[in-house]
TIMILUM-476323 format. One record per residue (C-alpha): chain; residue number from 1; x, y, z. Coordinates in Angstrom, 1 decimal, decimal comma. Layout:
# residues N
kette nr x y z
A NUM X Y Z
...
***
This chain:
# residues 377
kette nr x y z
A 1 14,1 46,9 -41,0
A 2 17,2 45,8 -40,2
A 3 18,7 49,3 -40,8
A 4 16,9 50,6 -38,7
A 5 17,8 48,4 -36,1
A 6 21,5 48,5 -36,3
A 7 22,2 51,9 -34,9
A 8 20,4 50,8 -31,8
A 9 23,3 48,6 -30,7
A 10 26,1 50,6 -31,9
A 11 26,1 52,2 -28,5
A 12 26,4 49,2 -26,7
A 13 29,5 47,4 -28,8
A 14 31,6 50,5 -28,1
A 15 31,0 50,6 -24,5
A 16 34,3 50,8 -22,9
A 17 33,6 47,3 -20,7
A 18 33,4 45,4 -24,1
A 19 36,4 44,4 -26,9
A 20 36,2 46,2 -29,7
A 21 35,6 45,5 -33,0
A 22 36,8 47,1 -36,0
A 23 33,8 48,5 -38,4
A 24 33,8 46,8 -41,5
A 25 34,0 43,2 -39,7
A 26 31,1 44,2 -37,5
A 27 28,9 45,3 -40,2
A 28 29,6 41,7 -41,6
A 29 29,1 39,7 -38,2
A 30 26,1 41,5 -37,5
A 31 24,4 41,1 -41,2
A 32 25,3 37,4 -40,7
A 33 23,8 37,0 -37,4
A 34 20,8 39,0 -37,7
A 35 18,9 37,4 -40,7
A 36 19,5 34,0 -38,6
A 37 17,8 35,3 -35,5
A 38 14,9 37,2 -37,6
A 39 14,4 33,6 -39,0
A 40 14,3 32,0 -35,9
A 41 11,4 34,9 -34,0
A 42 9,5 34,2 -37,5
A 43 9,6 30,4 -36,9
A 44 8,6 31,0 -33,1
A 45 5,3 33,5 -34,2
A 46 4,3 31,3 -36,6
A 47 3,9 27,8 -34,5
A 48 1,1 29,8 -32,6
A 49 0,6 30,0 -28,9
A 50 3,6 29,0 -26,8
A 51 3,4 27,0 -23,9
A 52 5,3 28,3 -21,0
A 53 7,4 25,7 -19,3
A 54 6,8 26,0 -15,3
A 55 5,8 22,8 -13,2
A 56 2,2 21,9 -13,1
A 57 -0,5 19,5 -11,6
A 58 -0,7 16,4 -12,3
A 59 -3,4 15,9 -15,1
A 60 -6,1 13,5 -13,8
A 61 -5,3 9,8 -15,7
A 62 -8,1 9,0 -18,3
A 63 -9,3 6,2 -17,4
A 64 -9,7 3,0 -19,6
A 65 -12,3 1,5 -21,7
A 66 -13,9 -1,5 -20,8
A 67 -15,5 -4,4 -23,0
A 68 -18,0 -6,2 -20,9
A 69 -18,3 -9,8 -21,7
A 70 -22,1 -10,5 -20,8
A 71 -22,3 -14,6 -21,2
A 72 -25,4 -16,7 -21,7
A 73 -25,7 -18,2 -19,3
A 74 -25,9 -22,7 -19,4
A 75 -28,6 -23,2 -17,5
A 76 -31,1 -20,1 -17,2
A 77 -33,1 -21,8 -14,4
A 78 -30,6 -21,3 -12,2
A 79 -30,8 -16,9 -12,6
A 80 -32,9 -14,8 -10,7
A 81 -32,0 -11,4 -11,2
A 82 -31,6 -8,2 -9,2
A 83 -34,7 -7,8 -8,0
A 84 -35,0 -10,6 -6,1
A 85 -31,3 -9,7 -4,4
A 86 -33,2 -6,7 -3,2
A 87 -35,1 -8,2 -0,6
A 88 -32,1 -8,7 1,4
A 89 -29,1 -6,4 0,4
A 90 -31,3 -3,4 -0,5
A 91 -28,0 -0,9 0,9
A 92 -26,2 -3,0 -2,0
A 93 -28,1 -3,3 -4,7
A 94 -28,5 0,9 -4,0
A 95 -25,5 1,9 -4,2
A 96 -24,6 -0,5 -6,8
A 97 -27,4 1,2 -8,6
A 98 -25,6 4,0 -8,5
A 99 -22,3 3,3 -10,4
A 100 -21,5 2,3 -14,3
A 101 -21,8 -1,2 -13,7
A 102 -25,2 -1,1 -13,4
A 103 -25,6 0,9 -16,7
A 104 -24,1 -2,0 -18,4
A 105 -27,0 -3,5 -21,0
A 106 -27,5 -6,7 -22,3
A 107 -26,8 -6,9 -25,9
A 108 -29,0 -10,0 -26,0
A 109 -32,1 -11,1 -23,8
A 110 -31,1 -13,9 -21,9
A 111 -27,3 -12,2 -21,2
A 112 -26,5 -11,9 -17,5
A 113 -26,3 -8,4 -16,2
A 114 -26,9 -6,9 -12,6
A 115 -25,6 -9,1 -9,8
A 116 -24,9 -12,1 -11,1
A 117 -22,5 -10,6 -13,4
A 118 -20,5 -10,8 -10,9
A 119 -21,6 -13,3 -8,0
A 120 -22,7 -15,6 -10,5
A 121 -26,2 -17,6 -10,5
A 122 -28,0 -17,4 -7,2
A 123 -31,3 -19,1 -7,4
A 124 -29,8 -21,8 -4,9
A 125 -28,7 -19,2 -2,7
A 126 -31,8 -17,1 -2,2
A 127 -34,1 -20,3 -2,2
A 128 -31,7 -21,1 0,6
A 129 -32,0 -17,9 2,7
A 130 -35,6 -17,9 2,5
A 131 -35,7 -21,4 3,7
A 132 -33,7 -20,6 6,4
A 133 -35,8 -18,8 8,0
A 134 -33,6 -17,2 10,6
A 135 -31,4 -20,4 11,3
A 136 -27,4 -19,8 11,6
A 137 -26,7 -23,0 10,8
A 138 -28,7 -22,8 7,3
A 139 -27,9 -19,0 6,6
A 140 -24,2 -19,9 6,8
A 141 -24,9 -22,4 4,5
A 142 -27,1 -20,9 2,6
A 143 -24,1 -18,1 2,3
A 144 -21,7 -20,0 0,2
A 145 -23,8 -21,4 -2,3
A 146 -22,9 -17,9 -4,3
A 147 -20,0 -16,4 -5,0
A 148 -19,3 -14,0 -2,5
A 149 -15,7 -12,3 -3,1
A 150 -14,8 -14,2 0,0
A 151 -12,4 -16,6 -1,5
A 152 -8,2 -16,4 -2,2
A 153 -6,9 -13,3 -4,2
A 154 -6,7 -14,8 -7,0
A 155 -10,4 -16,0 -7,6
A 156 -11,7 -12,7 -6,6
A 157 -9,6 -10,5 -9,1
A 158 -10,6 -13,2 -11,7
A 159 -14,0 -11,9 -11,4
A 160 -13,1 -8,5 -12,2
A 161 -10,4 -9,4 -14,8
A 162 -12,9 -11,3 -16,8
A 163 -13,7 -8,0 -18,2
A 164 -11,4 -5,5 -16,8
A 165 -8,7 -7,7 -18,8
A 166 -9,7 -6,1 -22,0
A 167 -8,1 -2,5 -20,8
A 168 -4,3 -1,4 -21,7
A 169 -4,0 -0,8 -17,6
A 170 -5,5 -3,4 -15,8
A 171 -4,3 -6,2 -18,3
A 172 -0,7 -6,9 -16,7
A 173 -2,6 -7,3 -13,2
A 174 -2,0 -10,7 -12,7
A 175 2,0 -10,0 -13,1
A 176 2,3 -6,9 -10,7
A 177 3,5 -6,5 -7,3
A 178 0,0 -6,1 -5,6
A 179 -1,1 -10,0 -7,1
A 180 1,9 -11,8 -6,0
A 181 1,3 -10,0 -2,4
A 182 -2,2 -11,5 -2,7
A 183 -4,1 -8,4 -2,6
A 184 -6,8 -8,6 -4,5
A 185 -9,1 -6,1 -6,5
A 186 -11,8 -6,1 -3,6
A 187 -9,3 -5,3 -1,3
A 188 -9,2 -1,5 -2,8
A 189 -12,5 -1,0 -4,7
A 190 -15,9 -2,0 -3,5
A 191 -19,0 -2,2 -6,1
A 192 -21,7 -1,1 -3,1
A 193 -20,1 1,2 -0,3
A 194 -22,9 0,4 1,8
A 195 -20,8 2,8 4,4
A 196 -20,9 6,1 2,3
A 197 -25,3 5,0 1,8
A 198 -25,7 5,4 5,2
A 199 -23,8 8,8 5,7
A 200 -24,0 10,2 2,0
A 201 -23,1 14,0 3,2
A 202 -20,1 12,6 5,3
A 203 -16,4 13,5 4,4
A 204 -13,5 11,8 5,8
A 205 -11,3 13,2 8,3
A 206 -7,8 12,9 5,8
A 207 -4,4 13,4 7,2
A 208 -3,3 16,2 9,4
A 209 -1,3 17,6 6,5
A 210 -4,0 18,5 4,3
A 211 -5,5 20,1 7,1
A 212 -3,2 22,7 6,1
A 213 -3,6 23,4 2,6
A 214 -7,7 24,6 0,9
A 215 -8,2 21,2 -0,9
A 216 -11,9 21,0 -1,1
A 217 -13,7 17,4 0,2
A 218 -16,3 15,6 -1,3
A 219 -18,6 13,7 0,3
A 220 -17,6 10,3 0,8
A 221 -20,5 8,6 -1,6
A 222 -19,5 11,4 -4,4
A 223 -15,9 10,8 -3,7
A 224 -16,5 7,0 -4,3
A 225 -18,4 7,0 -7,0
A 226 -16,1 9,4 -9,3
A 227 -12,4 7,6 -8,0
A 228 -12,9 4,3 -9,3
A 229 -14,8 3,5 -6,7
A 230 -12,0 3,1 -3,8
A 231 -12,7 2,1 -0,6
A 232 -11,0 5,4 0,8
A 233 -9,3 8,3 -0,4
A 234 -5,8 8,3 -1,8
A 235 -3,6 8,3 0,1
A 236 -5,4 7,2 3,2
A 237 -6,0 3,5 1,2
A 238 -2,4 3,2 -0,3
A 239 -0,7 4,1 3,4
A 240 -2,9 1,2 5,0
A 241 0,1 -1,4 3,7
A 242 2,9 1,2 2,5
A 243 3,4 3,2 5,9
A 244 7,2 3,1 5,1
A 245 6,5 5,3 2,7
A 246 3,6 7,0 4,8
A 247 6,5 8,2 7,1
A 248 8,8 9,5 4,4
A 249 5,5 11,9 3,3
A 250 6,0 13,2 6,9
A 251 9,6 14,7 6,2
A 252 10,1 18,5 6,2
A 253 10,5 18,3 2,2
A 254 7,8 16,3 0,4
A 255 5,7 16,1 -2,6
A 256 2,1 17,4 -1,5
A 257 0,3 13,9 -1,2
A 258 -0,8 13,9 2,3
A 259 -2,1 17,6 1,6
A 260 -4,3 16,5 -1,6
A 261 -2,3 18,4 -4,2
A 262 -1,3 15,5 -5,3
A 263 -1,9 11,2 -5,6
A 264 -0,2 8,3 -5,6
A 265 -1,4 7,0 -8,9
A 266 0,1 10,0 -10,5
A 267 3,4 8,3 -10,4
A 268 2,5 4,5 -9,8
A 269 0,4 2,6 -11,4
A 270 -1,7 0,0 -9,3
A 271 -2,4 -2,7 -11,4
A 272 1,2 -3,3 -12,7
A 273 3,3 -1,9 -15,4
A 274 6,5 -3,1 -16,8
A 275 8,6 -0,3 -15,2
A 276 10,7 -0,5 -11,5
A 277 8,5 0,6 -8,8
A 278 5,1 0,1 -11,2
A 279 5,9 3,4 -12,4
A 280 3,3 4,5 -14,9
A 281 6,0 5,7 -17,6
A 282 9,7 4,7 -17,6
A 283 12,5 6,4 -16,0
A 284 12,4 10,5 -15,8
A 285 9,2 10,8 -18,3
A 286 7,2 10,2 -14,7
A 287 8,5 12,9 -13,3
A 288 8,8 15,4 -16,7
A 289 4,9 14,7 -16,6
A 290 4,9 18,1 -14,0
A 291 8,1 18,9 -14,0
A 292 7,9 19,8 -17,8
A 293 10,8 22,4 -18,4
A 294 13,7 19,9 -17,4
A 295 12,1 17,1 -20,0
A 296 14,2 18,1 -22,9
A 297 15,6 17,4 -25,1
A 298 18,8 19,2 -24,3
A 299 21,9 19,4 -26,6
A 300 24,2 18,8 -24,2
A 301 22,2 16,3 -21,6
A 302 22,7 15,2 -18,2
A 303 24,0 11,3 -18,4
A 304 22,7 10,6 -15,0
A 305 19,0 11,7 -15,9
A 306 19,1 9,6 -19,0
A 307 20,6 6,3 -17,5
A 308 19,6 6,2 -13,5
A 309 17,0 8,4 -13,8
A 310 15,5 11,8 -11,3
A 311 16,5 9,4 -8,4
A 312 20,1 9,4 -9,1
A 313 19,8 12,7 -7,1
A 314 16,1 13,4 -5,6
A 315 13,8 10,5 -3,6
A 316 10,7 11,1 -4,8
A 317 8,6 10,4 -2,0
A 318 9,9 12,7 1,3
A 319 13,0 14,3 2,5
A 320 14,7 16,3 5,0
A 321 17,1 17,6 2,5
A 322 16,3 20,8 0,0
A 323 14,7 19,7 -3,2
A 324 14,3 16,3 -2,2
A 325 17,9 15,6 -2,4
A 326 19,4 12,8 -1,0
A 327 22,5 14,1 0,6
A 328 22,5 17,3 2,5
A 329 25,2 18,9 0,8
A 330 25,2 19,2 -2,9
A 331 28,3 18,8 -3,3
A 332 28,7 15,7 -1,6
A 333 26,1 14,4 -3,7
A 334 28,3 15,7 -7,1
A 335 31,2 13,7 -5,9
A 336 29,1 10,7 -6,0
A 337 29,9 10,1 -9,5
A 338 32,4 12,8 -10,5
A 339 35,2 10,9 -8,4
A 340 38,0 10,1 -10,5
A 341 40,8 12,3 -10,2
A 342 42,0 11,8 -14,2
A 343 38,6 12,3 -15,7
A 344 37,7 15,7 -16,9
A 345 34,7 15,6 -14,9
A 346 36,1 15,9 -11,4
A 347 34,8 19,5 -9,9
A 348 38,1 21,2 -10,4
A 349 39,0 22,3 -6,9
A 350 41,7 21,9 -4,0
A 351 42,4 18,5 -4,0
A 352 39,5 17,5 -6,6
A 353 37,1 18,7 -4,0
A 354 34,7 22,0 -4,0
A 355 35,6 23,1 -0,6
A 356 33,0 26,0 -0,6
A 357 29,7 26,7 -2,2
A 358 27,4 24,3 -4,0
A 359 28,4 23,3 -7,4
A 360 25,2 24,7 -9,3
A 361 26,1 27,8 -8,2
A 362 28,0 27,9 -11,5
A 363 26,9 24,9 -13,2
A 364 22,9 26,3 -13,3
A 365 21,7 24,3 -15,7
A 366 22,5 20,9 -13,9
A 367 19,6 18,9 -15,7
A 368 20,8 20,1 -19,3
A 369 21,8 22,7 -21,6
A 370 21,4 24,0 -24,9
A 371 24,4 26,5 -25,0
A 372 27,0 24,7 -22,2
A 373 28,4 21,0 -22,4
A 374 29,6 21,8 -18,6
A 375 25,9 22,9 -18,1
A 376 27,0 26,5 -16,7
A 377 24,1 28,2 -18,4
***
């Protein structure tokens, strides 16, 4: 075969453009070379399907398991059960009807399940309400002899956490950002919507932005009950305390949150990881997650990816610079680090400055090479 092959590219290494190359040492470059690169289509075949590197979607996270902890309770007297919540909070107990925490089963029969998993005993407090008969006074009264979520931050995610700890993402709540801002896990999910009960078929409005892009909407009960039952929509919920970063999404060059292509957990992680900014992996890998063809491993690599990070050079959220750069002229944004006239790094122009032209216009492959330490191709 590859006799048969050679006189095909003959024509081409005596094309006057080229050097040439005497005929014996040819014939023995090209019968080293060939067998090499034969080798390496063989290898390529064999592993099967290749995927093609291009930027993608962000895959939807998997979410975690949970272990319930169902308790026995001390005293049973003081248990009712969900059916006797449903004379008064029949839009709750509906919609909570609804999601997986109702599903949960009691591995024994006197385990607590329903709505005193959560709210804890509440014989006292419906004997209360009924006795109240109307009064304010006594209702009011009557209203915090249950647990009610209406307490500090802390005692309200400890609810949750009692069983919620068990999971790989939720576990390092208690250390995250959100926590020691005392916001609490009530403050972003809600176990009844009782708003989406009474309009089930209703969407929400969004952003203007996604106005212009064909993201379908769901209606706001089925939107609830399949995004860990939110309160609203990313990234209508997230921009309620984060509108810094609500405005950067309204630059000319952003990544397509406010249109729906896109959401914040993604990226970030809400309940708390050990990374800056409660990234969800650490340094580039976030943003290799779509942006899969500059992941690597490169031979030659880009130092700045591997110790600052994507950031060195982009801002993630919004910008009115190309490519999410953060300075308008690439060049200026090269000279950032390659500064230092007696390094071997400095763009080699007048003066140690590239007074025309960006500097990827020969250094292409800026985010790492195979073939080029100076990353020209």
């Amino acid at each position: 075969m590859l006799e048969k092959v050679r006189p095909m590219h003959t024509p081409l290494l005596s094309h006057p453009m080229t050097h040439h190359t005497p005929a014996p040492l040819l014939c023995k470059c090209v019968s080293r070379v060939r067998p090499k690169l034969l080798a390496v289509a063989l290898l390529w075949l064999a592993a099967g399907p290749v995927a093609v590197w291009a930027q993608t979607r962000p895959a939807a996270n998997e979410p975690s398991s949970v272990t319930a902890r169902l308790g026995t309770p001390a005293d049973p007297q003081t248990y009712i059960g969900s059916d006797r919540c449903w004379a008064c909070h029949r839009a709750e107990v509906q919609e909570f009807g609804k999601t997986r925490h109702s599903e949960i089963g009691a591995a024994k029969a006197d385990a607590v399940t329903g709505c005193e998993l959560c709210h804890g005993p509440g014989k006292a407090h419906a004997d209360a309400e009924a006795a109240a008969q109307g009064d304010d006074a006594k209702t009011a009264a009557a209203s915090k002899l249950i647990f009610s979520f209406q307490g500090n931050p802390k005692a309200n995610s400890d609810r949750c956490l009692s069983c919620h700890r068990s999971t790989r993402e939720q576990s390092k709540f208690d250390h995250s950002a959100h926590a020691q801002h005392g916001v609490s896990c009530n403050s972003c999910h809600s176990m009844h919507l009782v708003e989406a009960a009474r309009a089930p078929g209703a969407t929400a409005m969004g952003l203007a932005q996604a106005n212009f892009f064909n993201v379908p909407k769901l209606p706001e009960e089925t939107r609830w009950l399949h995004n860990s039952q939110l309160k609203k929509a990313q990234p209508e919920l997230c921009f309620e305390c984060h509108t810094n970063i609500q405005a950067q999404f309204a630059l000319p060059t952003h990544h397509r949150v406010p249109e729906g292509a896109m959401k914040c957990t993604d990226c970030h992680s809400a309940h708390g990881t050990s990374n800056r900014a409660n990234l969800r992996q650490s340094g580039w890998d976030t943003c290799a997650n779509c942006h899969t063809e500059k992941r690597g491993p490169f031979v030659f690599e880009h130092s700045a990816v591997k110790v600052e990070g994507c950031t060195a050079c982009h801002t993630p959220h919004g910008s009115v610079n190309r490519m999410l750069l953060v300075r308008k002229e690439e060049r200026f944004l090269c000279l950032q680090c390659h500064v230092d006239p007696s390094a071997v790094n400095v763009p080699h122009s007048r003066l140690s400055f590239q007074t025309r032209g960006d500097c990827t216009r020969c250094h292409a492959a800026i985010h790492g090479s195979n073939f080029d330490v100076n990353f020209l191709h």
